[in-house]
Backbone bond lengths (Angstrom), bond angles and torsions (degrees), N, CA, C in turn:
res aa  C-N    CA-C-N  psi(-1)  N-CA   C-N-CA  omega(-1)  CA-C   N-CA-C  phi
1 X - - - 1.445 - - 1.529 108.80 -
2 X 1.600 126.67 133.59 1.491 115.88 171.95 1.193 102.76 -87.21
3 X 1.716 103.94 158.69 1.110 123.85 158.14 1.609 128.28 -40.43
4 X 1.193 113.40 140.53 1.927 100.32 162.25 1.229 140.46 -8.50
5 X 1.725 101.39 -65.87 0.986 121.97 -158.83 1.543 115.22 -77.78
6 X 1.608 106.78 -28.85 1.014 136.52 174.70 1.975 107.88 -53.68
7 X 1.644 101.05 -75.44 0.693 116.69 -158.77 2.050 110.65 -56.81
8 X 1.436 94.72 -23.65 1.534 108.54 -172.49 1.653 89.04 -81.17
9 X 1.040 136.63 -38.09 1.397 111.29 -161.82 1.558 96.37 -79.69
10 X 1.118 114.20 -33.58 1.600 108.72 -172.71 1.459 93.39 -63.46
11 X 1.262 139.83 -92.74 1.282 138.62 175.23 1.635 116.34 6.08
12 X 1.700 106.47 -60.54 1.389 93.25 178.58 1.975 113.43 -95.33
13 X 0.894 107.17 27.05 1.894 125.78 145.51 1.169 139.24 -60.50
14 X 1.785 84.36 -48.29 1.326 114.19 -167.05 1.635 106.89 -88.15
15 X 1.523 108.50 -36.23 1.358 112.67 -178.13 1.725 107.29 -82.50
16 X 1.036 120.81 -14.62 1.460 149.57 -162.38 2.270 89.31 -69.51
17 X 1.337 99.21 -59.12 1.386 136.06 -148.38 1.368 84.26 -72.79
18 X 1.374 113.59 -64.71 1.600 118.74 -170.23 1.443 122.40 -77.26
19 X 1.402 116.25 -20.09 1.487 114.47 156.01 1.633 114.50 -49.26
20 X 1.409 98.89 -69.45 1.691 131.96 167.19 1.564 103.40 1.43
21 X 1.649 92.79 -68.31 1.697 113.25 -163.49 1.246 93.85 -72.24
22 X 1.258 124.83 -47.55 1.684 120.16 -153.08 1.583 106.97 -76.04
23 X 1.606 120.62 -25.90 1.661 129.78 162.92 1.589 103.99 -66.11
24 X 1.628 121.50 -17.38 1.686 93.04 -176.98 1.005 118.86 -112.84
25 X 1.910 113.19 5.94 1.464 130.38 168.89 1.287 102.39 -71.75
26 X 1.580 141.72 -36.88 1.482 159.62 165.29 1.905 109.33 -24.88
27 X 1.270 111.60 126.47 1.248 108.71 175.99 1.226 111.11 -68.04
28 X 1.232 128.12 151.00 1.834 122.34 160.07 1.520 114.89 -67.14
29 X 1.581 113.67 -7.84 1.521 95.93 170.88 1.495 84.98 -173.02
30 X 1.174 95.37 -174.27 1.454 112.56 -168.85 1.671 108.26 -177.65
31 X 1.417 105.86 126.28 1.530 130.65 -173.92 1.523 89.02 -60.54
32 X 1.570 112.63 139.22 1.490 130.21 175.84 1.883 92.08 -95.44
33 X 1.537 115.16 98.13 1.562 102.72 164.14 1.319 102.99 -103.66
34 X 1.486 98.61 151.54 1.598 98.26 174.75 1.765 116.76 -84.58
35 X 1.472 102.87 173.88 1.481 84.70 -165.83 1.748 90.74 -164.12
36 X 1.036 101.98 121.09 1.903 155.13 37.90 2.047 77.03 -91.29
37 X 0.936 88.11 166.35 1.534 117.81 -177.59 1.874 101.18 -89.23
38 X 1.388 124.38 129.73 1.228 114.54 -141.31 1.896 80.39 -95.85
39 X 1.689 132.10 -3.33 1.290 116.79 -162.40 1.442 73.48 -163.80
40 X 1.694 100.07 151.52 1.325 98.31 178.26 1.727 70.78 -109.68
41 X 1.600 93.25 175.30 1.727 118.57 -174.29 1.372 135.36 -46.31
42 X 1.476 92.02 -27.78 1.850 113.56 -168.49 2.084 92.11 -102.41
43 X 1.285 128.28 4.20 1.599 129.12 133.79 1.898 73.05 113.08
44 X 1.086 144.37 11.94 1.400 119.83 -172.05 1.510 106.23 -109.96
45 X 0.911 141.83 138.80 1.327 153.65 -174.11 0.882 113.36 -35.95
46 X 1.888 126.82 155.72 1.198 121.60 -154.19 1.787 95.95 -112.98
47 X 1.756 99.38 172.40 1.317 89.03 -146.94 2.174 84.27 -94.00
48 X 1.623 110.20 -178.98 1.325 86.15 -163.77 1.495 91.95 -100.65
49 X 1.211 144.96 -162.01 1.305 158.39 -131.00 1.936 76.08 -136.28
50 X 1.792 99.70 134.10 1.504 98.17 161.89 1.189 104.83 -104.82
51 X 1.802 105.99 160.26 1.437 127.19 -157.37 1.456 98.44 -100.66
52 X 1.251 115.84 112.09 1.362 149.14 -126.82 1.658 88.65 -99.42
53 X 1.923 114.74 -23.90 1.143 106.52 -155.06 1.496 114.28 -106.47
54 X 1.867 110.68 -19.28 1.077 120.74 173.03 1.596 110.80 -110.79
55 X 1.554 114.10 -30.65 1.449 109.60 166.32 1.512 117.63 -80.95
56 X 1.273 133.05 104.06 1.392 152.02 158.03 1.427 128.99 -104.70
């Protein structure tokens, strides 16, 4: 069994490691679209979001 001290530094290594990876899976950027989309493509109005709470 390790010690504490041991075991904590490995721990934050380990969490160290997996931040690491999870920042270089990350795009370098990413397009800001808006959303709902204020026009769909063909110029006619967009449709509205259904109400999730009374339409079922």
């Amino acid at each position: 069994m390790l010690p504490a001290h041991l075991a904590a530094r490995l721990l934050e290594q380990r969490r160290a490691q997996e931040s690491a990876e999870f920042a270089r899976q990350l795009p370098l950027y990413a397009d800001d679209a808006p959303f709902p989309p204020d026009t769909d493509p063909d110029g006619e109005t967009a449709h509205p979001l259904p109400d999730w709470a009374t339409n079922y």
